[in-house]
C-alpha positions, 0 to 999 in steps of 0.5 A: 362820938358818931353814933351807930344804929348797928355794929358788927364787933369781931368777939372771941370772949377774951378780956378785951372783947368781953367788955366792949359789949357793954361798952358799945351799948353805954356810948354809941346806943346801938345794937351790938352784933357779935361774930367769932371766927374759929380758926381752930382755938378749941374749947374757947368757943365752949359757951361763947354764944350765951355768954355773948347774949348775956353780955347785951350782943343781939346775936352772935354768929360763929363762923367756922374756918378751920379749913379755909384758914389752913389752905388758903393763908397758912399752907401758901405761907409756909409754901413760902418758907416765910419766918418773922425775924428768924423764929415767928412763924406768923401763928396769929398773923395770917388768921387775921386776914380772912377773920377780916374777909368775914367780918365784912361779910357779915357785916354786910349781911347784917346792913351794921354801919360800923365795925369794931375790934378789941385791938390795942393801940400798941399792937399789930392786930389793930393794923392786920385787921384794919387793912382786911377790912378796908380791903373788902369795904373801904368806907366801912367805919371801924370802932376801935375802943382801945383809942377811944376808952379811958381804960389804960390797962388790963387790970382795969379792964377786968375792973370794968368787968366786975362792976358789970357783971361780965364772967371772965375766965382769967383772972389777976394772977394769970393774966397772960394775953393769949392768941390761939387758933389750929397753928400756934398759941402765943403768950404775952405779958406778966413776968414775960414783959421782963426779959430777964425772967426765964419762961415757966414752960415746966409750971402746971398751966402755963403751956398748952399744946405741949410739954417742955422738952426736959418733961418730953419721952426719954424715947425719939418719935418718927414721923414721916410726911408727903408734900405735893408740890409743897403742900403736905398731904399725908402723915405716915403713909394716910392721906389727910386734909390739911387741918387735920395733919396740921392737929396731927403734928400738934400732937406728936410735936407738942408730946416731943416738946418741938416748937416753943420759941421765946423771941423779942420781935420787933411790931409794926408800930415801932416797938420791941414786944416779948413773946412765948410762942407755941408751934408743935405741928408749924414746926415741924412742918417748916422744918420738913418743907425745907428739907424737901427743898433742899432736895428738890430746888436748885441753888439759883432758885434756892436761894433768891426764893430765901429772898422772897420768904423774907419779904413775905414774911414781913407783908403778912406780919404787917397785915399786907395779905390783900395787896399786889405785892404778896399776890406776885409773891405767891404767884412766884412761890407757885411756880417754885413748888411745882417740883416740891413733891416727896416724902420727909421722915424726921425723928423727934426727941426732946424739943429736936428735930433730927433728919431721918431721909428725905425721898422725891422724884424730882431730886436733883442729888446726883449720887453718881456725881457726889460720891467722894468713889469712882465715877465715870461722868466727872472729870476731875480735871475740868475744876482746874478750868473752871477755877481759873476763869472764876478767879479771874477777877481776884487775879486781876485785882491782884496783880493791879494790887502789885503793881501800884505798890511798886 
């Protein structure tokens, strides 16, 4: 092995970077410097520091991201209307790239000559924080023991652990892998890695953010939300900065038991992983945004913009925040959203999210000429034209269709 004087480990006190602490210092000799990123995980913050000191790290910094994460990464997505295959909306996704920024960050400060993560070899972190890093420090050396270690499972990492006095807050019975930050919290493992096995959403524990929807009121809940050019603004008539809405609808949308999914998704690295994914607030805001769209957009626009959505999704998923492409991509979304302004009221029951009305003063609805009544700016005899020369093509082909048959 190369060895390292100094390296900066990316540490979140979970299983994996738990033990990579003691790991580094048995096989590369060096001083381990810790850095976490809070991008709205919560309590599992709650005695990182000590436990990270007491594990060897010569430091640990935590870095507080919570708003820069919302603004800069999760509202241009959701601007986007960018969903992985049809369901995932990318919670753990768009942390990793500026987790990525700021580890290198750090690492520079500290003068570390490598960087290290607790990324398996089978998953799409190792990637989305890789191509972060090489972003910002393209010849920063990076540790990634899960390629390098001869443990091959997370029962023998919490072995590796216990023979080194390393505190867990998890054990053998439930050891699901988990990934939480302000926007979703997933799950992974156990009795989910059969797809057969129905996910215990009514088990005491095993959800976070909310209820199931069969434990949520028996009453609907309203919710009205402001967008300003395709960013929300305000909850029920009070302004909000963007974290603090998102915490907001986690609440009411986690009561509502809104935003669970079960999906088999398809990861960058060629296989199919099976994932329970938690997205109160995400959901509901997603699903506002497009309602708002839907009034605000035109068809041409619309539905080329479902194009781009599809294609974003697909860069952030696969770690691709820092390119050209997803640059031009928002630049383009940009320039959609400048009319996405209005207010979206939804109703809330039991895992549902039902339309209550949706306002703008860009609406491009036209009750005058939609109304099935009397109106004075239509002519109804105008379609006849129109359908003519639209179905010119198909007359044609028609016709050529008669005569070679004869």
């Amino acid at each position: 092995m190369k060895q390292y004087k100094k390296v900066l480990l990316a540490y979140s006190g979970g299983l994996d970077t738990s033990i990579i602490i003691p790991w580094l210092k048995e096989n590369y000799g060096c001083e381990v410097v810790a850095a976490s990123a809070d991008v709205g995980q919560g309590t599992e913050l709650d005695g990182l520091e000590e436990k990270a000191l007491k594990t060897g790290a010569s430091k640990l910094y935590v870095l507080d991201l919570v708003d820069e994460f919302v603004e800069d990464y999760v509202f241009p997505t959701l601007q986007a209307g960018a969903v992985y295959e049809d369901g995932y909306l990318l919670g753990t996704s768009f942390a990793r790239p500026i987790i990525g920024k700021k580890l290198v960050e750090i690492a520079q400060k500290e003068g570390c000559d490598a960087i290290c993560h607790g990324c398996t070899g089978k998953g799409n972190d190792q990637v989305r924080f890789e191509l972060a890093i090489r972003a910002h420090a393209p010849d920063m050396p990076i540790i990634a023991p899960w390629r390098e270690w001869h443990i091959k499972s997370r029962e023998e990492e919490i072995d590796y652990a216990e023979a080194h006095n390393v505190p867990l807050k998890i054990d053998r019975a439930t050891n699901y892998s988990k990934d939480k930050n302000l926007w979703h919290l997933s799950h992974e493992g156990l009795d989910l890695e059969d797809p057969a096995q129905e996910p215990q959403y009514e088990k005491p524990g095993f959800l976070e953010m909310g209820v199931s929807p069969l434990q949520a009121p028996d009453k609907p809940a309203y919710v009205t939300i402001h967008f300003e050019k395709g960013v929300p603004t305000a909850v029920d008539g009070k302004p909000m900065k963007g974290s603090d809405i998102v915490r907001t609808l986690n609440q009411l949308g986690g009561a509502n038991g809104v935003g669970l999914i079960d999906i088999m998704e398809n990861r960058l690295v060629g296989m199919k992983s099976r994932g329970v994914y938690e997205t109160p607030g995400g959901t509901i805001l997603y699903f506002a945004h497009k309602q708002l769209e839907m009034l605000c957009l035109d068809k041409e626009t619309a539905h080329y913009k479902a194009l781009v959505a599809h294609k974003f999704a697909d860069l952030v998923y696969n770690g691709q925040w820092y390119t050209p492409l997803r640059q031009a991509l928002s630049a383009f979304v940009t320039e959609t959203q400048k009319t996405v302004t209005g207010d979206v009221k939804l109703k809330l029951y039991k895992g549902n999210i039902i339309p209550a009305g949706t306002t703008s003063p860009y609406s491009l609805y036209s009750e005058e000429l939609a109304t099935f009544g009397e109106d004075q700016i239509y002519d109804q005899k105008d379609s006849a034209g129109f359908i003519h020369l639209f179905g010119l093509p198909i007359t044609v082909q028609a016709k050529l269709k008669q005569n070679w048959e004869e």
